[in-house]
N, CA and C of each residue as an Amber inpcrd file, in Angstrom:
protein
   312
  14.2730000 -16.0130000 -41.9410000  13.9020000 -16.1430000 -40.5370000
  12.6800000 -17.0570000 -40.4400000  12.7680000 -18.0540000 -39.6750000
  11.7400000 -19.1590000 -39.5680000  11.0910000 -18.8120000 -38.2320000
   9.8690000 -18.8420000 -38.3600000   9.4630000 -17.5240000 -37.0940000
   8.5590000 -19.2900000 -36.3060000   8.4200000 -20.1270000 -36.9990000
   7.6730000 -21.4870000 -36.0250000   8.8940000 -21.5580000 -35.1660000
  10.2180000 -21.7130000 -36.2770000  11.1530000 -22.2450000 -35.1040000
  11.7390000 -21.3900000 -34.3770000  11.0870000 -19.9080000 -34.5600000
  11.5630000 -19.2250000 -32.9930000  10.7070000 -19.1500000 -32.1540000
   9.3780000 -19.2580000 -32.3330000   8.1800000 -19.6210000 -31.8140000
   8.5220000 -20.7860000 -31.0720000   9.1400000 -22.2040000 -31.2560000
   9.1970000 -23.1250000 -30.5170000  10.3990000 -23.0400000 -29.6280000
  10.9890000 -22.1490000 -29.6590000  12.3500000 -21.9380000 -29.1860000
  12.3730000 -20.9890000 -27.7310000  11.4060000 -20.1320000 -28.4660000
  11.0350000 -18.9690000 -27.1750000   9.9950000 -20.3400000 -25.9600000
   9.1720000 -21.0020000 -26.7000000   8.5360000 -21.6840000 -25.8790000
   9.3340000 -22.9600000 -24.7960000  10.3220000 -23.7590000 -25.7540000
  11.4340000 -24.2020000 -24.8880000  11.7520000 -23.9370000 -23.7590000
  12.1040000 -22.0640000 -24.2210000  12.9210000 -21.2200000 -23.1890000
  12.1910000 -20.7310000 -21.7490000  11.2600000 -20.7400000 -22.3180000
   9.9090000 -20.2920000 -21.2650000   9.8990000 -21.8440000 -20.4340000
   9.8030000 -22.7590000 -21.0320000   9.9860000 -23.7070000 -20.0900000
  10.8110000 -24.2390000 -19.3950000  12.1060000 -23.9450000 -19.9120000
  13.2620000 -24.1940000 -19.1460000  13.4890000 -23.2710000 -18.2260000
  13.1190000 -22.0800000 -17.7960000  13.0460000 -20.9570000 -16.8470000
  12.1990000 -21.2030000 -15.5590000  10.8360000 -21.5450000 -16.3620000
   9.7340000 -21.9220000 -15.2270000  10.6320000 -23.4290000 -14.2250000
  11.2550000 -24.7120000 -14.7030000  11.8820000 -25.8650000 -14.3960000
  13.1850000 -24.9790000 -13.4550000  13.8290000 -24.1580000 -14.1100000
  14.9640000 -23.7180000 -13.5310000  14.7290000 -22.9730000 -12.3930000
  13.7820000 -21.7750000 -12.2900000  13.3330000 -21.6810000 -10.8570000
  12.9360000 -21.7760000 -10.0730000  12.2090000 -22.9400000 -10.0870000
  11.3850000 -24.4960000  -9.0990000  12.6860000 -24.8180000  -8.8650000
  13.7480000 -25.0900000  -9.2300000  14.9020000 -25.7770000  -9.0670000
  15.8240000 -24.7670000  -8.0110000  15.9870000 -23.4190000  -8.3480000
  16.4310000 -22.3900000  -7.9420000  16.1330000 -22.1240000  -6.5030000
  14.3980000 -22.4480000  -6.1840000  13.6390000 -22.2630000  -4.9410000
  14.6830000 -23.3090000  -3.8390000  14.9520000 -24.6760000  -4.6230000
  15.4000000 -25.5900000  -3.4770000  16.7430000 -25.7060000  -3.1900000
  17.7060000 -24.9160000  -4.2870000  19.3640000 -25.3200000  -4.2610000
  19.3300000 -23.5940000  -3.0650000  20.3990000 -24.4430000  -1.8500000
  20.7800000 -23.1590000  -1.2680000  22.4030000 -23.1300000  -1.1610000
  22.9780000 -21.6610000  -0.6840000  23.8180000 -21.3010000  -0.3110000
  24.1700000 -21.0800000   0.8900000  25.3420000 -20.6820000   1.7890000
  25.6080000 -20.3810000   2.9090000  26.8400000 -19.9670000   3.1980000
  26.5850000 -18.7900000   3.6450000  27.8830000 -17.5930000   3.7720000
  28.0120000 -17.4180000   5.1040000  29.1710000 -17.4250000   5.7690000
  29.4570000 -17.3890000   7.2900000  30.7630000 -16.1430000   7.1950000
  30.2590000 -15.1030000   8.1460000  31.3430000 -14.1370000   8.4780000
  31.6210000 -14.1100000   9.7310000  32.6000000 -13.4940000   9.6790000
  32.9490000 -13.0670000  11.2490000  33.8450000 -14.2630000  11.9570000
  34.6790000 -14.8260000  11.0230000  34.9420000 -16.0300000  11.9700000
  33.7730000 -17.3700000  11.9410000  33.2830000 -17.0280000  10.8310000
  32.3070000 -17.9410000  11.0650000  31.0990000 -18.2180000  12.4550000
  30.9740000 -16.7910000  12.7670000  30.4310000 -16.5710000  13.8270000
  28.8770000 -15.5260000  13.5760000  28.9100000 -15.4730000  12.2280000
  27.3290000 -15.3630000  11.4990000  27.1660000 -16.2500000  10.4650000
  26.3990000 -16.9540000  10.5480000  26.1540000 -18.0120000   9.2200000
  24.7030000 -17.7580000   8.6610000  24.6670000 -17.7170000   7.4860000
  23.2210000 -17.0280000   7.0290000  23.0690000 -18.1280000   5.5080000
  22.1000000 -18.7800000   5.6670000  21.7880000 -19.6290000   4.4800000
  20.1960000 -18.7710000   3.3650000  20.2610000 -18.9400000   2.1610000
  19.4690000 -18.7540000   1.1110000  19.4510000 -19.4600000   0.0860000
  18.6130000 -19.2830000  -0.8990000  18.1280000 -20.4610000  -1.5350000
  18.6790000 -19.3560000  -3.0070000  18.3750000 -19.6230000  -4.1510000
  18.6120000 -19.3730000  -5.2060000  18.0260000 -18.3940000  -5.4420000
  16.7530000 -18.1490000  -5.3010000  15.6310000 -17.6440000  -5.5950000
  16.1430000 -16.2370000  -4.9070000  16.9670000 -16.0620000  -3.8050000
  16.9690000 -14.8920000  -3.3000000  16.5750000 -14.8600000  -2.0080000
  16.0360000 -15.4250000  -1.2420000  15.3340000 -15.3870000  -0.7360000
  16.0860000 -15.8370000   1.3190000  16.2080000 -15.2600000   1.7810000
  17.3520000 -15.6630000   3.0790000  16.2520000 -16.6410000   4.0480000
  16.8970000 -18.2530000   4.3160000  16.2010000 -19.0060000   4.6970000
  16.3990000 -18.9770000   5.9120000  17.7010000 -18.6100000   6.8240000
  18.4540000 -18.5000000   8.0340000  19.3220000 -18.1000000   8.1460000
  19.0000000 -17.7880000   9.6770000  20.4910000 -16.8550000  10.2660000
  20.9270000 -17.7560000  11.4930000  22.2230000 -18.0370000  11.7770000
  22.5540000 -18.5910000  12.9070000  23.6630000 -17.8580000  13.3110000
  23.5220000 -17.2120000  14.8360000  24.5590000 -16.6540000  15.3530000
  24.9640000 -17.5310000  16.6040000  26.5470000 -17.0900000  17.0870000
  27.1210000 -17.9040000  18.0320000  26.9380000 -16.5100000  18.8750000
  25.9790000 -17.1290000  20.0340000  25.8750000 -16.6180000  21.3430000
  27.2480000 -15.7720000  22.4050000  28.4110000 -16.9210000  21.2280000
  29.6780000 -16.1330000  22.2790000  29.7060000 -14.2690000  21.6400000
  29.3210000 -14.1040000  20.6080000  29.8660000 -12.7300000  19.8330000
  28.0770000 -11.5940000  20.6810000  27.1000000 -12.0440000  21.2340000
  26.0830000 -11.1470000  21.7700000  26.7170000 -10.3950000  22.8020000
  26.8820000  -9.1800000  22.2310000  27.2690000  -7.9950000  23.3650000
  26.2800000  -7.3320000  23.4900000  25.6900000  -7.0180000  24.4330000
  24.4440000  -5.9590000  24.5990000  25.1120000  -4.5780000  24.5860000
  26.5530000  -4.5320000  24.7730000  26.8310000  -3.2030000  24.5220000
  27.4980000  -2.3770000  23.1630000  27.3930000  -3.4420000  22.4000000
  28.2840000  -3.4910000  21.2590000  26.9030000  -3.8770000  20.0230000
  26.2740000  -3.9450000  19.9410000  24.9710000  -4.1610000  19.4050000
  25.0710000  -4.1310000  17.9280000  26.0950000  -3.2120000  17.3970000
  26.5340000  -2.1650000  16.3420000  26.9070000  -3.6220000  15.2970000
  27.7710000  -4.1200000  16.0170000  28.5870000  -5.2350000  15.7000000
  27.9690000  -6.2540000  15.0670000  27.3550000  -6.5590000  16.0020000
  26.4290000  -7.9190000  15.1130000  25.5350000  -7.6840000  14.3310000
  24.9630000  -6.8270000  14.4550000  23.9090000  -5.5930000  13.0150000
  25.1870000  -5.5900000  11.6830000  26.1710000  -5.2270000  11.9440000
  27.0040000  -5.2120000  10.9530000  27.6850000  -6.6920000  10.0410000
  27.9640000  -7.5700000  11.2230000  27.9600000  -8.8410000  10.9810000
  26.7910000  -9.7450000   9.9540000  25.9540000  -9.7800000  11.0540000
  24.6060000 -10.0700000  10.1700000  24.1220000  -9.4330000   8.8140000
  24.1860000  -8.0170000   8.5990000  23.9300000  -7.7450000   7.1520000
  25.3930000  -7.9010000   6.0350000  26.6120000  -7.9740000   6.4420000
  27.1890000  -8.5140000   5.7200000  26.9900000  -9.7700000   5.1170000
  26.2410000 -10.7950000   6.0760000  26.2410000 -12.2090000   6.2410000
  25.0000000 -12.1360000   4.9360000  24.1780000 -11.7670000   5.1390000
  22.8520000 -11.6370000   4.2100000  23.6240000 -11.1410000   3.0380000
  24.0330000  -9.9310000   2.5330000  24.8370000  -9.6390000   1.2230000
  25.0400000 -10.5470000   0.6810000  26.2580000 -11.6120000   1.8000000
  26.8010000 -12.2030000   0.8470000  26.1690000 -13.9040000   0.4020000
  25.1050000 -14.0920000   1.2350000  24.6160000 -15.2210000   1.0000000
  23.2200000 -14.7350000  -0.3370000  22.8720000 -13.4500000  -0.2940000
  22.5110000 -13.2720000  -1.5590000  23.1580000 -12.8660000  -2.5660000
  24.0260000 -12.8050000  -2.6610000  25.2300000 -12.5490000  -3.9940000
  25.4180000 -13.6580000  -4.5880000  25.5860000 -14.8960000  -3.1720000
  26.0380000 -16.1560000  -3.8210000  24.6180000 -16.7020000  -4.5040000
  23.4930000 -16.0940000  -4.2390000  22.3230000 -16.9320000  -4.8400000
  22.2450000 -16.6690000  -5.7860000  22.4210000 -15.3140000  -6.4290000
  22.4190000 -14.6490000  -7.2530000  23.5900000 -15.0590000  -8.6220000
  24.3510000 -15.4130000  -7.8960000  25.4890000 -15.9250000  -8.6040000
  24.9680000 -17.5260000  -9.3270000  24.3860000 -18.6000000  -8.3380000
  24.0720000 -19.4210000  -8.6990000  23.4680000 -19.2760000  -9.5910000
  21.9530000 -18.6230000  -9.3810000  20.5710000 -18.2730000 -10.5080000
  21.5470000 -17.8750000 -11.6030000  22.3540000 -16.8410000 -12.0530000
  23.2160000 -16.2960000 -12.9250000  23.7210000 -17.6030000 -13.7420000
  24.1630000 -18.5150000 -13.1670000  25.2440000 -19.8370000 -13.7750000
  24.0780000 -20.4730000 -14.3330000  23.0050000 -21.4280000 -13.6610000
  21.7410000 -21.9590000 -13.6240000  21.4870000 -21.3980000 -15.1830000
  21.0510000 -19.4640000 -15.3060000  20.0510000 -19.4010000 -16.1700000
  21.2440000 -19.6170000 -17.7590000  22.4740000 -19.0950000 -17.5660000
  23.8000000 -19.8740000 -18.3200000  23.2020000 -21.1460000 -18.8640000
  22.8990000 -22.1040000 -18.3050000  23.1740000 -22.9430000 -19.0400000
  21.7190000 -23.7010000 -19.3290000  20.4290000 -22.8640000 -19.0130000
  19.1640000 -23.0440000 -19.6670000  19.5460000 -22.4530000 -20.9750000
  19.9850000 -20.9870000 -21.5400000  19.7080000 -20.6340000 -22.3020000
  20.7200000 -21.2120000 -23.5470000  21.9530000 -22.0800000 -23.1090000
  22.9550000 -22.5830000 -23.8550000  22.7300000 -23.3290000 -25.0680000
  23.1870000 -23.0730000 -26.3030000  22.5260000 -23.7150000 -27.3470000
  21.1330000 -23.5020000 -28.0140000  20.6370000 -22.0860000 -27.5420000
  19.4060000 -21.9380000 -28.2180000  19.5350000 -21.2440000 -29.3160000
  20.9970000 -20.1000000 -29.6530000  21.1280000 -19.8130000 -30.6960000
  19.9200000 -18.4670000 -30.3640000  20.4170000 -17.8390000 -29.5120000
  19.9310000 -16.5120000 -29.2050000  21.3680000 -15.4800000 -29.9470000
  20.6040000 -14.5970000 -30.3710000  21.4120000 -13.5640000 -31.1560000
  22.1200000 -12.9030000 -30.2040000  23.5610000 -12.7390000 -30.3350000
  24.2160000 -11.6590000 -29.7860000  23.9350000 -10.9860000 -28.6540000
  23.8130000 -10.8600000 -26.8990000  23.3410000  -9.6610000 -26.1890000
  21.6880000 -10.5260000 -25.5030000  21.6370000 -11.9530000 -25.7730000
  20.0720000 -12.1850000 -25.8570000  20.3150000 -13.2130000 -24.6620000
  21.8750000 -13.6620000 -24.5510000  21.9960000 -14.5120000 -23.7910000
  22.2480000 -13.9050000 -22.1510000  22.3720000 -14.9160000 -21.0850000
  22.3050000 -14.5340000 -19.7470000  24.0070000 -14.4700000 -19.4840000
């Protein structure tokens, strides 16, 4: 076991993480439900940048609805970020020759 060259390897990795989620902050996603009548954008990072609803679906009596709409809309625009970051940290850690269980 050559412990410099896991020493330089872990340090690589540390840097390709810090690069990858500066990168992560700016790539977004965008999930629209309902007919495309909630659209909710986020960034990689997690983080929900916007919500845009179509004015035709505001029921003041139905309220239930678009509460339901809208947090579906968020789920799934953080799943997809999540998904991205997931692929992203894939292919930082690719080729480092992490043991078994070490990879993303």
């Amino acid at each position: 076991m050559n412990i410099a060259k896991m020493m330089k390897q872990a340090q690589q990795m540390q840097s390709k993480m810090q690069d990858m989620q500066a990168d992560l902050a700016q790539q977004t996603v965008e999930e629209s439900v309902g007919g495309e009548k909630v659209t909710v954008t986020a960034n990689g990072a997690g983080e929900v940048l916007s919500i845009k609803i179509d004015p035709s679906i505001i029921d003041p009596e139905d309220a239930a609805f678009l509460e339901d709409l809208v947090l579906s809309g968020v789920r799934k625009a953080i799943d997809s970020g999540k998904a991205l970051a997931a692929e992203e940290m894939k292919k930082a850690t690719e080729g480092m020759g992490l043991p078994p269980g070490m990879g993303f």
